[in-house]
N, C-alpha and C positions, 0 to 999 in steps of 0.2 A: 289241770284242775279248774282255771278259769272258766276252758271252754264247757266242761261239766256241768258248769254251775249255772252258764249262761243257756246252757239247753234245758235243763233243769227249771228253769224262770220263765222258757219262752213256751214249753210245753202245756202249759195251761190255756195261753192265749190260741194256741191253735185250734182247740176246742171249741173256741165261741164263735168261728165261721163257719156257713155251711158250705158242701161243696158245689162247683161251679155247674153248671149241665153239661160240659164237654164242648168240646171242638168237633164241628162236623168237618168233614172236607166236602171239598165241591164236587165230587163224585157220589158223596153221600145224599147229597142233596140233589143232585140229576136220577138217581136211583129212586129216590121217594117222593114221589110229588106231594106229599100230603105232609112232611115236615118240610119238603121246602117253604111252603105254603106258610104253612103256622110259623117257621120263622121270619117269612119277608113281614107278614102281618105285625108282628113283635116289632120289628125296624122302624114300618113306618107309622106305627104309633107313638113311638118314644127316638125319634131319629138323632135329635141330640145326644141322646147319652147310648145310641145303640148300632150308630151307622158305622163308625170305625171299628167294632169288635169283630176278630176272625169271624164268625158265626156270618154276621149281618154281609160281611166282605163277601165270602162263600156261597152265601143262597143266593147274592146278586147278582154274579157271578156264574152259577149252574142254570139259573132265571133266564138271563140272557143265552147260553148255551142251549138251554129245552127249545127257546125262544126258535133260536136260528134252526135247531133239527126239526123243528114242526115244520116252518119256511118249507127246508128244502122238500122234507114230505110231501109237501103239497102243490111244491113243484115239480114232482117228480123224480127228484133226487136220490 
């Protein structure tokens, strides 16, 4: 019954956040150069409050990965 009641109480509060944009993965981000992009943009605008979010982690991450396969591209790799 407790638990009831305590769900019951916290169900309103869940309401009044909105949802997050999602978690991209690093593959996601090597697929789409144009959200990687708008997300690296996002990071280093606001790097204190955005550089440790999965997100910011991830497009750094594929950033450097696109990085290295242009490299080799271009050296014939």
């Amino acid at each position: 019954m407790k638990r009831i009641a305590a769900f019951l109480l916290m169900l309103p509060l869940a309401a009044c956040f909105e949802p997050g944009e999602g978690t991209y993965t690093v593959s996601d981000y090597l697929a789409d150069d144009a959200l990687r992009a708008e997300q690296l943009a996002k990071c280093r605008e606001n790097p204190g409050q955005l550089a440790a979010t999965p997100n910011c982690e991830n497009a750094t991450e594929a950033d450097g990965k696109a990085r290295l396969q242009r490299m080799n591209k271009a050296l014939g790799g």
